[in-house]
N, C-alpha and C positions, 0 to 999 in steps of 0.2 A: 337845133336839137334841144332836148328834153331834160331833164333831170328828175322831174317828178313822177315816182312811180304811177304806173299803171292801176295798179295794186290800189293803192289809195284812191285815186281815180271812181274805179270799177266797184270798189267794197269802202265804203269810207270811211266805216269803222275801225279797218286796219290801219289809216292814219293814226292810231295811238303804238302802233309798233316803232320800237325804233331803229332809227335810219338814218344813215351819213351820204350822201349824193354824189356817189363816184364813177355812173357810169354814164357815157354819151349817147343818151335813146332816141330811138331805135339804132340800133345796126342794121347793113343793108343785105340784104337780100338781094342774091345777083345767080347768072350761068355759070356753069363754067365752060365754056362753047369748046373748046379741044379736046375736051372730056367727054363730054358728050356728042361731039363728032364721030373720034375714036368707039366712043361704044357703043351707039346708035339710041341710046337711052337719051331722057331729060335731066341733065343734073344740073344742080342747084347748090348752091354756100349762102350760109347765114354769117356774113362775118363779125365773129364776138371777138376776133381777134382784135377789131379797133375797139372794143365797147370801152376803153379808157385814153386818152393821148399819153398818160404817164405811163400803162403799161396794158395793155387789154387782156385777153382772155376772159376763158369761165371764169377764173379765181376773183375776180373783180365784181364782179356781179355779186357772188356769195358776200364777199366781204363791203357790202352796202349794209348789211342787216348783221354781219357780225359785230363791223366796229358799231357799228348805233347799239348794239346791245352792250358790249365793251365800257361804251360812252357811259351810259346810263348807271350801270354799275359800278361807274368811278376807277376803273382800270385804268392802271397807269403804264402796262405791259403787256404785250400778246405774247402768249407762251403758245408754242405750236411744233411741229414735228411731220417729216417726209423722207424723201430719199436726196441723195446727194444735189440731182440735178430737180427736187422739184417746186414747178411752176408757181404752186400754190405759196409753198415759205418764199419764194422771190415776188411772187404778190402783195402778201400780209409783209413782208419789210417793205417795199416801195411807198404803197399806200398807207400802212401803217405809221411809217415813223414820217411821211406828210401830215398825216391826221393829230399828231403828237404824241405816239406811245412810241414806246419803247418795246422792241424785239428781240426776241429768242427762239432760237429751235434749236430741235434736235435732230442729228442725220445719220443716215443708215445707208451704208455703200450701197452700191449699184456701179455697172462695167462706165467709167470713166470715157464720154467722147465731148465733141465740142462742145456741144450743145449743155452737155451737164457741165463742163468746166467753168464757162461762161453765166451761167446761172449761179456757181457758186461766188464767182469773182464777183456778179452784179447784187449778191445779199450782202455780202462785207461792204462791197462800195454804198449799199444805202443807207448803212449802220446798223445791220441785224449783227446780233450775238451767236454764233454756232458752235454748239457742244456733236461730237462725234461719237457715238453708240455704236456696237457691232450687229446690233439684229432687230428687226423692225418689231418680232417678239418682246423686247423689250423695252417698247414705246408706253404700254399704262405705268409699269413700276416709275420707269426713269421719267415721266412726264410728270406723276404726284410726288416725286422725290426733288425735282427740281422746283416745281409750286411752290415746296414746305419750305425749301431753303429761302425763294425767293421771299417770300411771306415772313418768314423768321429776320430779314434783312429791313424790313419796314416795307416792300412793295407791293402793290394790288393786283396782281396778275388774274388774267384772263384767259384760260383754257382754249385755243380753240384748235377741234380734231381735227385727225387726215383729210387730207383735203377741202378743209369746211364744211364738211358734208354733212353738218346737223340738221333737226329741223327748220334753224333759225337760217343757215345757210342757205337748204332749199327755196328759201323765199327768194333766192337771187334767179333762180328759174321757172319759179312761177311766174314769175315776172317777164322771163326773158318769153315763154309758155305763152302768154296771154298778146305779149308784142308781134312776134311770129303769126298767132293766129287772125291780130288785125292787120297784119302783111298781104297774110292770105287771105282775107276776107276784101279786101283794099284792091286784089288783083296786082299785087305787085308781082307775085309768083304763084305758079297754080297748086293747089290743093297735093301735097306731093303723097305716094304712093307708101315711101316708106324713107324714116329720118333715122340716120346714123349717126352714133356719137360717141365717143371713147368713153367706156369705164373701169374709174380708176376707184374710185372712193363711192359712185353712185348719185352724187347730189343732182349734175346734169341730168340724166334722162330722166329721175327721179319730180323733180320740178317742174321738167316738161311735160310731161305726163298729166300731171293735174292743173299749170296753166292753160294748155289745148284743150282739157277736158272741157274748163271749165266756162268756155266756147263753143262747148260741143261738137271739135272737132278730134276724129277718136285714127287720127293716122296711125300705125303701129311704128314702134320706136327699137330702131335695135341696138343694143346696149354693148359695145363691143370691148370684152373684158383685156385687159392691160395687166393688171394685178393680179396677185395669186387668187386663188377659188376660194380660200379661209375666210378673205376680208370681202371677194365682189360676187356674188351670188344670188340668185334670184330671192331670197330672203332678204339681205342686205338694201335691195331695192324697193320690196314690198315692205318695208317696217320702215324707212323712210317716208316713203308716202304715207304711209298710213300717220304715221308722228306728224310730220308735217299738214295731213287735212285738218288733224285734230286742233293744231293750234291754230290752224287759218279759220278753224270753225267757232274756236275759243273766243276768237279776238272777233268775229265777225260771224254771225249765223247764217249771213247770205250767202255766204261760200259755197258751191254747191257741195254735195257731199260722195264725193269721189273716188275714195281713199279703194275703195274694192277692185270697182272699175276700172282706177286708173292703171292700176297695177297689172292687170289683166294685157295692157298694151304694149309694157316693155318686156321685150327679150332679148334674154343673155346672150350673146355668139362669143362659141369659145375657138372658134376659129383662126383667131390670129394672135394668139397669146403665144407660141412658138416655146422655144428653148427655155422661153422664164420671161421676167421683167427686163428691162432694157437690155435683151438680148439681138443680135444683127436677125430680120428678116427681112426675106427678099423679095416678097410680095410689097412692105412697106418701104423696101427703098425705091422700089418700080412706082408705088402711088405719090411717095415722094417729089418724085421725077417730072410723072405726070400735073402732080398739083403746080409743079413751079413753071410749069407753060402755060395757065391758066393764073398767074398771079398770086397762087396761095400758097403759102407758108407751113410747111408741116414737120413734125420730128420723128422718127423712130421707136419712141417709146409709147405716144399715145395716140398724135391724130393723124399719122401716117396709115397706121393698122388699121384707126376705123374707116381710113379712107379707101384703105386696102378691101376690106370686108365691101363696101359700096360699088367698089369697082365689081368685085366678084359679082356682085346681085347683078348689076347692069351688064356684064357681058353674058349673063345665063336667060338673059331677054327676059325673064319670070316678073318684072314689072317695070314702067313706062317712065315715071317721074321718080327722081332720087333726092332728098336732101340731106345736105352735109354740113355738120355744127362746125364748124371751124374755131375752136379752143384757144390754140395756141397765140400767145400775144405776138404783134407783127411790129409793133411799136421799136423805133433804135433805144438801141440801148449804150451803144458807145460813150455817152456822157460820162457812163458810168463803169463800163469797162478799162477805160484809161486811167481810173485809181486804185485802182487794181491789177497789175501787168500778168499776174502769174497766180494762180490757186496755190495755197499756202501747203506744204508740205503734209503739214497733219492730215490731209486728207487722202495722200498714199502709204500714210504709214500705219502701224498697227496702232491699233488708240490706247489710249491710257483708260483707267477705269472711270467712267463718271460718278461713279458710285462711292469712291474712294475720296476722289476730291470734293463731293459735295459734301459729304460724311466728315473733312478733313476741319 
């Protein structure tokens, strides 16, 4: 395997971006034969879930181009912010505080199951810092009010948003965009008809979009929203890409110039959003179900639903070849669940004011 982006590769120019080498390239490309038994369709996984041995998923990809930006700027801290169980703050703590900064976030309830308990146990056991906030509404105040304090304390903090989903973040799927499509060009898997993938913050399909594009391969992407409609919206996805061509075009002119088009390819499904955010759905514990006899790995809050959503298309026969981004990291994590027995009480209880004690 690889380390050296594609990216670089392909646009050389973008070799002055910066970049920390965190993920194991390519990931593979495979069937899922029970699944597509079962539905008569061709479905397919991209598993990004190994793209790291210390923890994979999407979040790892992103965070190649955020810590190098980090780096660069002298950051001595990632300051960052999600919901209780998420993937992304257990990303930026893992690989973060390997890379040498120091971690912070902030957390916003959501219905308490294994899977978020366990995510919380494995951010304490990697050495991230967690402050508890009542509303993800008040993730810009309490994010620039914990900056200042940090800042005012001597440290160099490094902003970075929900879910990574910046410009600089979607570089991690342009990337993943560009490898995909010499998979498919490679004949490792055929040309698929339509690519699903959870969105939560928008970086993924966001990325994808303009990697494929930028190959010339124009598959339509369906973007299956997790998150409320405020923050994951088909605006949210096209102002992405568009920020993101603009700096791919900055740093390199050969880029091709995508930002319209790409846009054009992803859609929103609001099909499996249900009851709210990490609410119980029963279509997503069905695809759950089914992904774990096929060997894949899925949760209930993100990449069960968009698996859910895939299935839907593949039993409605409306198209032949399916592929599935496969997010969630698959990596053990027990190492690190054993210094941690139990999620610390503050997080069933009513929070104290952040506001108060930064101010104190």
């Amino acid at each position: 395997m690889s380390r050296e982006p594609l990216l670089f590769e392909r646009f050389p120019r973008l070799g002055a971006l910066p970049h920390r080498p965190l993920v194991d390239r390519p990931t593979p490309v495979e069937e899922m034969p029970r699944l597509s038994a079962m539905t008569g369709a061709e479905i397919y996984v991209k598993r990004d879930d190994l793209s790291s041995k210390a923890y994979g998923g999407n979040k790892t990809r992103k965070l190649e181009w955020l810590l190098g930006e980090a780096g660069a700027a002298g950051a001595d801290i990632l300051l960052t912010a999600g919901a209780y169980g998420s993937n992304h703050v257990l990303a930026t703590s893992i690989h973060g505080m390997a890379e040498g900064f120091g971690v912070h976030a902030l957390l916003t309830p959501q219905p308490i199951t294994r899977h978020v308990e366990e995510n919380l146990r494995a951010d304490l056991a990697a050495g991230a810092t967690l402050e508890r906030i009542p509303s993800a509404a008040l993730f810009p105040a309490a994010l620039a009010l914990y900056e200042k304090k940090l800042r005012r304390d001597g440290f160099r903090p490094y902003r970075i948003p929900h879910g990574g989903s910046s410009p600089v973040g979607v570089l991690g799927y342009v990337e993943a965009g560009l490898e995909l499509g010499l998979q498919i060009e490679c004949g490792e898997i055929p040309e698929p008809d339509r690519i699903f993938v959870a969105f939560g913050s928008g970086g993924t399909a966001a990325g994808l979009a303009l990697g494929l594009g930028a190959l010339g391969i124009v598959t339509p992407i369906e973007a299956v929203r997790v998150t409320p409609r405020v923050v994951a919206n088909t605006k949210t996805i096209s102002t992405l890409i568009r920020k993101t061509a603009r700096l791919l075009r900055a740093a390199d002119p050969a880029f091709p110039d995508l930002g319209r088009a790409a846009a054009t390819r992803v859609h929103v499904n609001d099909g499996e959003f249900g009851d709210g955010y990490g609410t119980r759905s029963e279509a997503a514990e069905r695809a759950r179900e089914l992904a774990y006899a096929d060997g894949i790995r899925t949760e209930g809050t993100y990449t069960a639903r968009a698996l859910a959503a895939l299935i839907k298309r593949a039993e409605s026969r409306m198209e032949r070849r399916l592929l599935f981004i496969s997010t969630l990291n698959s990596r053990d994590l027990s190492h690190l669940l054993v210094k941690v027995p139990v999620a610390p009480a503050i997080f069933t209880e009513p929070p104290r004011s952040l506001f108060q004690r930064l101010r104190g």
